[in-house]
mmCIF file as gemmi writes it, N, C-alpha and C atoms, coordinates in Angstrom:
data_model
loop_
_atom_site.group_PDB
_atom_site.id
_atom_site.type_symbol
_atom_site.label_atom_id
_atom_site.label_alt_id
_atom_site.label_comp_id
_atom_site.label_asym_id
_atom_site.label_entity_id
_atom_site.label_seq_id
_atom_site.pdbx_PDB_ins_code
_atom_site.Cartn_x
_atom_site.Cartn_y
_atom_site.Cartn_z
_atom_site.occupancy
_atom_site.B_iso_or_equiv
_atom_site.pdbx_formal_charge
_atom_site.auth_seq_id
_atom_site.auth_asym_id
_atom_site.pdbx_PDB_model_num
ATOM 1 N N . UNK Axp A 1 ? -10.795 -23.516 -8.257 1 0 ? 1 A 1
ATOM 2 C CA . UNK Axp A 1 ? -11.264 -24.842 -7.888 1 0 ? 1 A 1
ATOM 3 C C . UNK Axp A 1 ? -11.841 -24.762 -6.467 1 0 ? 1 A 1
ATOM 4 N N . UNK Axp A 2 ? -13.297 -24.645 -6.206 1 0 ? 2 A 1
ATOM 5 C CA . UNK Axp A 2 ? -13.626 -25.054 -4.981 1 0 ? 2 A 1
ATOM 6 C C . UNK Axp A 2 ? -13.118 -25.652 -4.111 1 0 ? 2 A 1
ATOM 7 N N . UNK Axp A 3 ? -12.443 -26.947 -3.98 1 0 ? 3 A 1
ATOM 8 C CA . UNK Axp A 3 ? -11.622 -27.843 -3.393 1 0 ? 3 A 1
ATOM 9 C C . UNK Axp A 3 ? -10.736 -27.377 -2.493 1 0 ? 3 A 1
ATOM 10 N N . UNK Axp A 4 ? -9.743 -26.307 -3.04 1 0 ? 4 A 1
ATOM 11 C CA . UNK Axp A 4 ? -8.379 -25.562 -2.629 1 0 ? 4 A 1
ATOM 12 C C . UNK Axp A 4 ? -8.562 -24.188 -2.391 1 0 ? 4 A 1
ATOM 13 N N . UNK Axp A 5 ? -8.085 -23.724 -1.026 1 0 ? 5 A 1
ATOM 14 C CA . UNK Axp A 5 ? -8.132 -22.453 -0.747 1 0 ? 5 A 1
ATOM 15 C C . UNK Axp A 5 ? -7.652 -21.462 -1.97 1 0 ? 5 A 1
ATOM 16 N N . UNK Axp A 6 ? -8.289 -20.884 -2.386 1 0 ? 6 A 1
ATOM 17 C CA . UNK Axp A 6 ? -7.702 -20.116 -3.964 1 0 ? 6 A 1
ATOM 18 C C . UNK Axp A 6 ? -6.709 -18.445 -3.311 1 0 ? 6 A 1
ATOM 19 N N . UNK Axp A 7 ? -7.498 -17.998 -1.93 1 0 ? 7 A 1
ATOM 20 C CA . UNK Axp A 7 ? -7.027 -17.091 -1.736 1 0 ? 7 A 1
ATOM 21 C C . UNK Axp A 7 ? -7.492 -16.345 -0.269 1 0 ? 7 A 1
ATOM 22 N N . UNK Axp A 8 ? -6.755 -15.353 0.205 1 0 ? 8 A 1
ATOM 23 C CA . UNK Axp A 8 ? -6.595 -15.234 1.638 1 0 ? 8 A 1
ATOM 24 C C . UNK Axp A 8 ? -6.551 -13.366 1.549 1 0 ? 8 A 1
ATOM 25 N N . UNK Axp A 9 ? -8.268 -12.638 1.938 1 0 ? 9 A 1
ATOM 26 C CA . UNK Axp A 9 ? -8.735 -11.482 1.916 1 0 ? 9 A 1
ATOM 27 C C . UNK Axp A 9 ? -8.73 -10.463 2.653 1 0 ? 9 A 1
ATOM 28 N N . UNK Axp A 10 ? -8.586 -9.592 2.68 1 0 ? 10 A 1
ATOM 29 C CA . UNK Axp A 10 ? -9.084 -9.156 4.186 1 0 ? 10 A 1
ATOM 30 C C . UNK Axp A 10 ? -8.559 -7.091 3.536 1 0 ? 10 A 1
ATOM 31 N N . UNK Axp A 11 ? -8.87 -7.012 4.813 1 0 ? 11 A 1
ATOM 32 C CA . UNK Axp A 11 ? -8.457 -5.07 3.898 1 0 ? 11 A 1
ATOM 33 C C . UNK Axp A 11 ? -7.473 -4.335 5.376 1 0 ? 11 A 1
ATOM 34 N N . UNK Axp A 12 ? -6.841 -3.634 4.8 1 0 ? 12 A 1
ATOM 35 C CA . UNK Axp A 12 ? -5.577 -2.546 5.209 1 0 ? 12 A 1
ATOM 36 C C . UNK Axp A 12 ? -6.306 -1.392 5.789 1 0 ? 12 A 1
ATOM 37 N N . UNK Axp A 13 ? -6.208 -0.866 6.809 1 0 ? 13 A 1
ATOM 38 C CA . UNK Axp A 13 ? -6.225 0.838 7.143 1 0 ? 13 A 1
ATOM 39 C C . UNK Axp A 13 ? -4.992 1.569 7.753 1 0 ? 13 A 1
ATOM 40 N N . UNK Axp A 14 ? -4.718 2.492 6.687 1 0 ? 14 A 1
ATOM 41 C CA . UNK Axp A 14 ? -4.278 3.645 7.405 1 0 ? 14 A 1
ATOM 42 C C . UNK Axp A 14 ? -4.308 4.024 8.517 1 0 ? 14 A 1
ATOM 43 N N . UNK Axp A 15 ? -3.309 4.038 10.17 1 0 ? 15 A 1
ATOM 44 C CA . UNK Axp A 15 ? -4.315 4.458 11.283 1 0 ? 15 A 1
ATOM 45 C C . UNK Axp A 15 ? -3.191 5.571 11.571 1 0 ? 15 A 1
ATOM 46 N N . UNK Axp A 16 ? -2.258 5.51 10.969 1 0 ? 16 A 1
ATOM 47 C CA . UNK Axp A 16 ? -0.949 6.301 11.251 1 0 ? 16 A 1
ATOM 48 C C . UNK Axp A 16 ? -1.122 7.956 10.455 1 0 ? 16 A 1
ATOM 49 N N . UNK Axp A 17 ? -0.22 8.835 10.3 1 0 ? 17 A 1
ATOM 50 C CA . UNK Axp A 17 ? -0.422 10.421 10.038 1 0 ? 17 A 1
ATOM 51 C C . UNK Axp A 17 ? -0.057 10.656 8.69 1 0 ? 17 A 1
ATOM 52 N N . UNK Axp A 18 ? 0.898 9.021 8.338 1 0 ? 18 A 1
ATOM 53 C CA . UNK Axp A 18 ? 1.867 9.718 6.892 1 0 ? 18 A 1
ATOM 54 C C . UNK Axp A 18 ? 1.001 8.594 6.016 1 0 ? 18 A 1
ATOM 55 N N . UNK Axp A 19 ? 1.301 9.136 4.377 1 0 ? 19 A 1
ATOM 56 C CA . UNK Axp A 19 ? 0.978 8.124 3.993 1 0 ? 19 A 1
ATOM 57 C C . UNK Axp A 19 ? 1.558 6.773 3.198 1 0 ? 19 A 1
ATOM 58 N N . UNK Axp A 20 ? 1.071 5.762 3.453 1 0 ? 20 A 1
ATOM 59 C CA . UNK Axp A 20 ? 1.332 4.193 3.681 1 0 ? 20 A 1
ATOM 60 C C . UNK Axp A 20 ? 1.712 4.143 2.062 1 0 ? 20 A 1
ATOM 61 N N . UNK Axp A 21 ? 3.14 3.532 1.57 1 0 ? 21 A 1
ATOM 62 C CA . UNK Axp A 21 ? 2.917 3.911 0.267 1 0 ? 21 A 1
ATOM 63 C C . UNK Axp A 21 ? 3.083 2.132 -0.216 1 0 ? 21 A 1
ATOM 64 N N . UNK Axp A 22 ? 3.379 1.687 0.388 1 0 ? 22 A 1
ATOM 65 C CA . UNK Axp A 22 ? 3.29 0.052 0.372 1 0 ? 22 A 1
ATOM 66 C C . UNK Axp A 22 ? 3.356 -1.244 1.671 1 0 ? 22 A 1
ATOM 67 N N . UNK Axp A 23 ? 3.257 -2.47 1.702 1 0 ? 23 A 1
ATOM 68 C CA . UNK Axp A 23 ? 2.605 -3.045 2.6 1 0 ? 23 A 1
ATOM 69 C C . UNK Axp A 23 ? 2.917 -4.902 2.512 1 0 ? 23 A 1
ATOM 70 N N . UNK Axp A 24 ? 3.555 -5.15 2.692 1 0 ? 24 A 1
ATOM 71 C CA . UNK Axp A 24 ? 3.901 -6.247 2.179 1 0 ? 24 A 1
ATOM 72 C C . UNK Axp A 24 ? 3.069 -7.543 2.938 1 0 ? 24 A 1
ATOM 73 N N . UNK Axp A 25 ? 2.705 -8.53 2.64 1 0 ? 25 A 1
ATOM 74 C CA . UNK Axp A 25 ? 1.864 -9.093 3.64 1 0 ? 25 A 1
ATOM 75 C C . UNK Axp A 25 ? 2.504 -10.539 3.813 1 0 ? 25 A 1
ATOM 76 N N . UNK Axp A 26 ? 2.486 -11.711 4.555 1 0 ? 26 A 1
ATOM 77 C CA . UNK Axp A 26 ? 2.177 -13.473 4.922 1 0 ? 26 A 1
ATOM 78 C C . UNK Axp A 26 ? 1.669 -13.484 5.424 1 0 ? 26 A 1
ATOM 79 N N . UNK Axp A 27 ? 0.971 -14.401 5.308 1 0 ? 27 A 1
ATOM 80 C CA . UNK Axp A 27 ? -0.125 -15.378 5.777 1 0 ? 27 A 1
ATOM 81 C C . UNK Axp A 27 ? 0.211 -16.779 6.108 1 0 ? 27 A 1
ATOM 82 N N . UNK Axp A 28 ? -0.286 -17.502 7.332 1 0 ? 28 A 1
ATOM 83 C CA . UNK Axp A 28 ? -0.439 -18.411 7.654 1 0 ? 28 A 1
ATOM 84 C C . UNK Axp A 28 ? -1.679 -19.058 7.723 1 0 ? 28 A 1
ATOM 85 N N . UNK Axp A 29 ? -1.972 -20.423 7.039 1 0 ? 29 A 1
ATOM 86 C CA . UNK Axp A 29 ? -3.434 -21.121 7.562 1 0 ? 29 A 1
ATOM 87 C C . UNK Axp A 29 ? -3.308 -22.055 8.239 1 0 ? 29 A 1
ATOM 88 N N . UNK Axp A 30 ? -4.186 -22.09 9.464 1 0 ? 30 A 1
ATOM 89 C CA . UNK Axp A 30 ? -4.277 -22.789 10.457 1 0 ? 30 A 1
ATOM 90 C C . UNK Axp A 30 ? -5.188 -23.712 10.349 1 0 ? 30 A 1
ATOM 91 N N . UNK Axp A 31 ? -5.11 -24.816 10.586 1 0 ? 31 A 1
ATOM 92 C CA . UNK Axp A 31 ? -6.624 -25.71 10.828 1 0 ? 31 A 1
ATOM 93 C C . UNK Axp A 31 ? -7.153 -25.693 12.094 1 0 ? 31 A 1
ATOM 94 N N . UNK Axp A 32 ? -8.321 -26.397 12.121 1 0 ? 32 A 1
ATOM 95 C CA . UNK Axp A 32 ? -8.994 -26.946 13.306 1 0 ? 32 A 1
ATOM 96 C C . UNK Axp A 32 ? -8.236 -26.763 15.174 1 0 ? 32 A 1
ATOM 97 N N . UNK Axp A 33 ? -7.022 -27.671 14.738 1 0 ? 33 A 1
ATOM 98 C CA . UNK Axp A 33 ? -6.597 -27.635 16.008 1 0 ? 33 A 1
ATOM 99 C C . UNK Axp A 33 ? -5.451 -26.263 15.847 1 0 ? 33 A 1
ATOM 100 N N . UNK Axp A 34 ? -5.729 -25.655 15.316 1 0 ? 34 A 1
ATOM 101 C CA . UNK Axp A 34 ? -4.291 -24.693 15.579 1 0 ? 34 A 1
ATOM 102 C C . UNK Axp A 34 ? -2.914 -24.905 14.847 1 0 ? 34 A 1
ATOM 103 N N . UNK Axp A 35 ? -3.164 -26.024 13.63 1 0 ? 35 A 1
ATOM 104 C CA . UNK Axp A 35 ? -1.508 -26.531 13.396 1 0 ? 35 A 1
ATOM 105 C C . UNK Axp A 35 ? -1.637 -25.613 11.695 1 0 ? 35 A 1
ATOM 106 N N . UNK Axp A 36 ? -0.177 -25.143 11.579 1 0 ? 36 A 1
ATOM 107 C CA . UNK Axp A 36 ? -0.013 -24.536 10.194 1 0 ? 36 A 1
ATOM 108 C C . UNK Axp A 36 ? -0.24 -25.78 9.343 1 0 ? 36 A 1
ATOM 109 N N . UNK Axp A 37 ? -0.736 -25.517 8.157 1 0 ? 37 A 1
ATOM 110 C CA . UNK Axp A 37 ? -1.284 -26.561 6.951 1 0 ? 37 A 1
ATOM 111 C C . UNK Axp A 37 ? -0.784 -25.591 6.016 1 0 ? 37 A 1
ATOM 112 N N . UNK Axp A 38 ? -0.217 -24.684 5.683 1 0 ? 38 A 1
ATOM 113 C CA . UNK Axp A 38 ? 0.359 -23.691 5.037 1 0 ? 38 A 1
ATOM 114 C C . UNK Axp A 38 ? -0.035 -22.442 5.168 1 0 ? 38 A 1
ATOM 115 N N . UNK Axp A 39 ? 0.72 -21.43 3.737 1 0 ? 39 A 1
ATOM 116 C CA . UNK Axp A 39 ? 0.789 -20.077 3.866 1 0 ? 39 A 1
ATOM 117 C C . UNK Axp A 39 ? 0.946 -19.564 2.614 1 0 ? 39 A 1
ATOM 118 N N . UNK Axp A 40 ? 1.348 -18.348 2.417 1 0 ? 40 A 1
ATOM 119 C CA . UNK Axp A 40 ? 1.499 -17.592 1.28 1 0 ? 40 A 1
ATOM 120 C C . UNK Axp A 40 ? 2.083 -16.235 1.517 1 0 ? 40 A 1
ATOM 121 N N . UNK Axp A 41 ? 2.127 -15.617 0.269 1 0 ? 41 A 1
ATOM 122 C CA . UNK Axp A 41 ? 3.148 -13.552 0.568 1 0 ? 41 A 1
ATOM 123 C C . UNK Axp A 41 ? 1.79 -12.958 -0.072 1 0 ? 41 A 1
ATOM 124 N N . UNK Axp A 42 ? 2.372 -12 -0.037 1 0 ? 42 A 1
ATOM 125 C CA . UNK Axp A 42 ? 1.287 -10.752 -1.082 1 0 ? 42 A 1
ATOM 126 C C . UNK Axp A 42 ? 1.961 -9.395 -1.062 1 0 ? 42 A 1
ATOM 127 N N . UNK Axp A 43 ? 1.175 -8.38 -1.665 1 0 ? 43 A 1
ATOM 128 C CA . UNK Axp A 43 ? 1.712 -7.068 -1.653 1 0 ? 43 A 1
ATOM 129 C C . UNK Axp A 43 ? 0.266 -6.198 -1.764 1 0 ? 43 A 1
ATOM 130 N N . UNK Axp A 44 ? 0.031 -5.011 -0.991 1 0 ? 44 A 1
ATOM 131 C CA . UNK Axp A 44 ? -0.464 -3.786 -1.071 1 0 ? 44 A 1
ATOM 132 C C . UNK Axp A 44 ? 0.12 -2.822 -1.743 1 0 ? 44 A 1
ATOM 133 N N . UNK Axp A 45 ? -0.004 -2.591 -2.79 1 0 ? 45 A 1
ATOM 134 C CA . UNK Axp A 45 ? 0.845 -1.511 -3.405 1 0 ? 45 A 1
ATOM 135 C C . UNK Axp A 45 ? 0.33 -0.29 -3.377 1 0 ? 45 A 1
ATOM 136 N N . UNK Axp A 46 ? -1.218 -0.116 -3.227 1 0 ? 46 A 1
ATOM 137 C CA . UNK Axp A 46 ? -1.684 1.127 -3.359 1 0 ? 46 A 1
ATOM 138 C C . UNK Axp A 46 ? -1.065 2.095 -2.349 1 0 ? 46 A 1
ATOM 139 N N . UNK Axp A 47 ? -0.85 3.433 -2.559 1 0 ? 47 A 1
ATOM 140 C CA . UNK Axp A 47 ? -0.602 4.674 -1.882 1 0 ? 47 A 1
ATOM 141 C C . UNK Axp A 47 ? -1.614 4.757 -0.949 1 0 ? 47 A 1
ATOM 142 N N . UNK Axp A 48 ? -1.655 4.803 0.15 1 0 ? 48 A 1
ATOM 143 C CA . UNK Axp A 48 ? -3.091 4.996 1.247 1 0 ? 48 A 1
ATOM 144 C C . UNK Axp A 48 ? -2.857 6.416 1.893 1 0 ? 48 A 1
ATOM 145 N N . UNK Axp A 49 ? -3.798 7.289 1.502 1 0 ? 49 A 1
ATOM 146 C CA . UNK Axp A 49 ? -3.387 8.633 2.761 1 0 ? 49 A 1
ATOM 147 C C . UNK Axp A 49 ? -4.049 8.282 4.326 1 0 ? 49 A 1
ATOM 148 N N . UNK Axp A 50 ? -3.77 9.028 5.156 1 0 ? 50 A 1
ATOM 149 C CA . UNK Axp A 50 ? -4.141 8.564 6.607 1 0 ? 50 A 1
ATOM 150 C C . UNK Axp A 50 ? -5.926 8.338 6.561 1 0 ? 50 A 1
ATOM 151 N N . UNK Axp A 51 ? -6.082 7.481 7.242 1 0 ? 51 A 1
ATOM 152 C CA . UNK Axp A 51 ? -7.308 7.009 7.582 1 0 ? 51 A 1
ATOM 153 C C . UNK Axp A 51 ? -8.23 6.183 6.407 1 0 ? 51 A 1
ATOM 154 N N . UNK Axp A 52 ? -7.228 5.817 5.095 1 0 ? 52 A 1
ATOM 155 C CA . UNK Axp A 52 ? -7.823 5.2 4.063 1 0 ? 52 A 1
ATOM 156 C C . UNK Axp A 52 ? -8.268 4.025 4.059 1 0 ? 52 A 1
ATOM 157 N N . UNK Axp A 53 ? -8.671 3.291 3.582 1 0 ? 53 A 1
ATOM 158 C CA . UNK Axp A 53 ? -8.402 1.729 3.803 1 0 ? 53 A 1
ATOM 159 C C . UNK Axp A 53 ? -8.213 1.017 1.827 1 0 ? 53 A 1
ATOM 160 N N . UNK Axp A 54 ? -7.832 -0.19 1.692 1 0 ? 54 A 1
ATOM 161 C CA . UNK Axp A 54 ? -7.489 -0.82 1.101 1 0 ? 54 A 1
ATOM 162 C C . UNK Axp A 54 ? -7.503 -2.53 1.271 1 0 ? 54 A 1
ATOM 163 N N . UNK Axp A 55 ? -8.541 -2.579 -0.125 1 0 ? 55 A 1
ATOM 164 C CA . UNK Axp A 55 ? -8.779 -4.261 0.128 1 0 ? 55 A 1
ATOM 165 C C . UNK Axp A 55 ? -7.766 -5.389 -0.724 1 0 ? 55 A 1
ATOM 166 N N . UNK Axp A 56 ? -7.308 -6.166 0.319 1 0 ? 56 A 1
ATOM 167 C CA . UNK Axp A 56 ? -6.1 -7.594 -0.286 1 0 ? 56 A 1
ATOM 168 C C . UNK Axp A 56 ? -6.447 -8.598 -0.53 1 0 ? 56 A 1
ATOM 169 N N . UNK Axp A 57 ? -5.618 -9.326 -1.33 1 0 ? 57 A 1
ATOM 170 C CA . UNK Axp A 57 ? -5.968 -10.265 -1.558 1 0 ? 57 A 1
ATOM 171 C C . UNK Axp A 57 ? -5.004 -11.6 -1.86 1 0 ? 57 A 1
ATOM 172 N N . UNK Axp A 58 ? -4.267 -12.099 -0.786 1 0 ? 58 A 1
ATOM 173 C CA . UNK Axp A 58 ? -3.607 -12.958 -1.108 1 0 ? 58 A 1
ATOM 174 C C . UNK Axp A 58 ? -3.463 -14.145 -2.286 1 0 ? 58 A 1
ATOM 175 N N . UNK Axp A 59 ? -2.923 -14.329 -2.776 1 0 ? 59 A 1
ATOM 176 C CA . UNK Axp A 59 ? -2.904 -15.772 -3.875 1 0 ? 59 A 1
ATOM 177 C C . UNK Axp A 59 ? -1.75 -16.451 -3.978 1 0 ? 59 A 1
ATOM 178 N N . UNK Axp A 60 ? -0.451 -15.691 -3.587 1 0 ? 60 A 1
ATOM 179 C CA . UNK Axp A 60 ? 0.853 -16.879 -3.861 1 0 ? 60 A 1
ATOM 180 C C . UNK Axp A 60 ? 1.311 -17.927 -2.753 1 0 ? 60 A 1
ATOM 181 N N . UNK Axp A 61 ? 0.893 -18.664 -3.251 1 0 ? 61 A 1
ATOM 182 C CA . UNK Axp A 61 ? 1.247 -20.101 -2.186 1 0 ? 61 A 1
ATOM 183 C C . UNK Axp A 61 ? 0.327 -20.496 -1.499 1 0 ? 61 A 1
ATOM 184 N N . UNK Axp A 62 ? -1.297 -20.423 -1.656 1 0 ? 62 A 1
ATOM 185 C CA . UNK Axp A 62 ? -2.098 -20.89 -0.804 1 0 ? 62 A 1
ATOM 186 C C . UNK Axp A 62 ? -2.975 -21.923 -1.559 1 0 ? 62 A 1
ATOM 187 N N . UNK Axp A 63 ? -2.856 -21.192 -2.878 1 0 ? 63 A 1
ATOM 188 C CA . UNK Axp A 63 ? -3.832 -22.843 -3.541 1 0 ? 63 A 1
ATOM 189 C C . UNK Axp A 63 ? -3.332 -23.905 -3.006 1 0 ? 63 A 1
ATOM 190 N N . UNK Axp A 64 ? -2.292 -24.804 -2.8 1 0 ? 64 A 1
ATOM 191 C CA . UNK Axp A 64 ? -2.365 -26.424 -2.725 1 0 ? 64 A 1
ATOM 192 C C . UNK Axp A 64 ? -2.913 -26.393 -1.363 1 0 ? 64 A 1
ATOM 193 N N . UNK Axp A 65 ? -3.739 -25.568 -0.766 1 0 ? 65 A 1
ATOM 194 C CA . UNK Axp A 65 ? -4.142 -25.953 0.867 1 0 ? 65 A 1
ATOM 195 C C . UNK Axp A 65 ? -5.619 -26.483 0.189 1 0 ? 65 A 1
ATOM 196 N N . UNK Axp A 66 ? -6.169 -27.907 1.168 1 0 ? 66 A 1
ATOM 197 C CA . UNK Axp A 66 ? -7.888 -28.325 0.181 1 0 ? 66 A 1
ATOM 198 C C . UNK Axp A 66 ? -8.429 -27.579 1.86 1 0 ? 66 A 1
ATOM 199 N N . UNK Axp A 67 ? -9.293 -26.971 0.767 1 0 ? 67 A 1
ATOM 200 C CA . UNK Axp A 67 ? -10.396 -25.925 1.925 1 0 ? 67 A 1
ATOM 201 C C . UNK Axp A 67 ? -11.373 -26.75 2.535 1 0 ? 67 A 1
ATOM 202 N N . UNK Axp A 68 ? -10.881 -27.958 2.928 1 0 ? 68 A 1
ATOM 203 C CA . UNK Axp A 68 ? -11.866 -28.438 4.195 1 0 ? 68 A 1
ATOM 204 C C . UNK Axp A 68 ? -10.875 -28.566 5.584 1 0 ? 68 A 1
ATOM 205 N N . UNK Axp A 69 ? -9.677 -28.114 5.092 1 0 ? 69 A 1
ATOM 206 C CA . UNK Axp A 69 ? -8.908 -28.134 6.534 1 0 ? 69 A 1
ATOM 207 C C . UNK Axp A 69 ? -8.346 -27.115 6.919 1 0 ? 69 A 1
ATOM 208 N N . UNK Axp A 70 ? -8.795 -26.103 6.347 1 0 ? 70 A 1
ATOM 209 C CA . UNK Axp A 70 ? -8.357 -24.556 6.728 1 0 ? 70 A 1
ATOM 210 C C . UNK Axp A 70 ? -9.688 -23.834 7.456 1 0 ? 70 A 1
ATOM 211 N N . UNK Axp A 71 ? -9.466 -23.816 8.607 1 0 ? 71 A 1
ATOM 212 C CA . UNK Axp A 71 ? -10.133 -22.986 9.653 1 0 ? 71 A 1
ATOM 213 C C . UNK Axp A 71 ? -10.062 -21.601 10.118 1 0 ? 71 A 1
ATOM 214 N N . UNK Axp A 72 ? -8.779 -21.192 9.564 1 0 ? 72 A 1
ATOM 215 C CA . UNK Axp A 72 ? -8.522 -19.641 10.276 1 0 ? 72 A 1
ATOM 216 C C . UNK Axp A 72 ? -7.015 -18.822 9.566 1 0 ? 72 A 1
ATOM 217 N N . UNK Axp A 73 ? -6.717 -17.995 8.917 1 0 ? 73 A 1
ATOM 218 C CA . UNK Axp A 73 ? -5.85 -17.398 8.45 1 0 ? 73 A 1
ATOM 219 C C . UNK Axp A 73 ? -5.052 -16.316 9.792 1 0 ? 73 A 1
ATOM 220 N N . UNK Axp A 74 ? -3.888 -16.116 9.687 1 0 ? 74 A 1
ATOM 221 C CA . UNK Axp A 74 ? -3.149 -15.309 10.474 1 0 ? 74 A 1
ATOM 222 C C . UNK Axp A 74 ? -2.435 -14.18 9.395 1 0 ? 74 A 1
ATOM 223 N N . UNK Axp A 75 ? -2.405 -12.884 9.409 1 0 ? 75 A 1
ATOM 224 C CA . UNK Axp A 75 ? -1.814 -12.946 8.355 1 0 ? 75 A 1
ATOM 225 C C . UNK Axp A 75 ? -0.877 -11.04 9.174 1 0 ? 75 A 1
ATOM 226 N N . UNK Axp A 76 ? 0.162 -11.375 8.736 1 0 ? 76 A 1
ATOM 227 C CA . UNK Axp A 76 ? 1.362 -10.205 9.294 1 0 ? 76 A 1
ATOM 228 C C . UNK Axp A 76 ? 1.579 -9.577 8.517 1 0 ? 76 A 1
ATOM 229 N N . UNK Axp A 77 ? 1.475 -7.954 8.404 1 0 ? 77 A 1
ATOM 230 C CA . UNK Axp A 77 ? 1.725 -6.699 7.707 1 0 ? 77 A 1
ATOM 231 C C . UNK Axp A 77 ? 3.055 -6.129 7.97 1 0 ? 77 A 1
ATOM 232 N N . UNK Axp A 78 ? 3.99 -5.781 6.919 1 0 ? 78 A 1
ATOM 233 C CA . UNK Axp A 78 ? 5.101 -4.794 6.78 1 0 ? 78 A 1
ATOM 234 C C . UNK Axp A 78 ? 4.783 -3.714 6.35 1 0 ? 78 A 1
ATOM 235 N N . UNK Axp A 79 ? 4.313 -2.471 6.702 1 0 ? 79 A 1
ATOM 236 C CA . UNK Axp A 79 ? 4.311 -1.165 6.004 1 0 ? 79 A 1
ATOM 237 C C . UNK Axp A 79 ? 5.073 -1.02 5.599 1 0 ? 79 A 1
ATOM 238 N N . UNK Axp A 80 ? 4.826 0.17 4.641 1 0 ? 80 A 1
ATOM 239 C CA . UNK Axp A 80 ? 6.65 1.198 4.326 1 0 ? 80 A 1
ATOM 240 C C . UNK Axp A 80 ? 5.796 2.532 3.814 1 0 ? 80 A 1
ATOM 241 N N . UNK Axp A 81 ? 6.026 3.818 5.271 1 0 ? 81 A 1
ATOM 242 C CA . UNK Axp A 81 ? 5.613 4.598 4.902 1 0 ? 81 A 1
ATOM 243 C C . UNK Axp A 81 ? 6.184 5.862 3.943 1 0 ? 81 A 1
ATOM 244 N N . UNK Axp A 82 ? 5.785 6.962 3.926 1 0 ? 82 A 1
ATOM 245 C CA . UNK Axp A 82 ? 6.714 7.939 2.684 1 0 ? 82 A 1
ATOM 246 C C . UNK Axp A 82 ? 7.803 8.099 3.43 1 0 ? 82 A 1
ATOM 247 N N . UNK Axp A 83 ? 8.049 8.489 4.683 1 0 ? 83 A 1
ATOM 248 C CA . UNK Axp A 83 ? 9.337 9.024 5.625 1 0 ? 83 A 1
ATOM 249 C C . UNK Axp A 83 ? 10.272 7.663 5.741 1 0 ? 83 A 1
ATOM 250 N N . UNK Axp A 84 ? 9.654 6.77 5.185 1 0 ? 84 A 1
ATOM 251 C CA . UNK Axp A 84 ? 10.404 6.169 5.824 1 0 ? 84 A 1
ATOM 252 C C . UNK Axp A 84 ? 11.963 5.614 4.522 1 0 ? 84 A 1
């Protein structure tokens, strides 16, 4: 639905030596002035070797935001590399 933010994009790189074997993500959307209007989770599951990249794509919990008041996404990464 045009109306409602459907989803929240952006892509992963590898910048570290080992490789990235998952990635957990939230997101926050911000409006206009800076105030949260909501958010959502996600997951990277792909295996990344060093220097790879990988494109995301958020979707849980961001549809009920209406995309005329979402101005700017924030969005925080958990790796989990093989050593770890």
């Amino acid at each position: 639905d045009p109306e409602w933010v459907g989803s929240i994009e952006g892509e992963i790189a590898n910048d570290d030596e080992t490789e990235l074997r998952i990635t957990r993500l939230s997101t926050i959307v911000l409006d206009a002035d800076g105030n949260i209007i909501g958010g959502g989770r996600g997951v990277a599951s792909a295996s990344l070797p060093p220097a790879a990249r990988e494109f995301f794509k958020i979707r849980s919990g961001v549809g009920p935001i209406p995309i005329g008041r979402a101005a700017s996404a924030l969005v925080s990464v958990e790796p989990v590399y093989a050593d770890s």
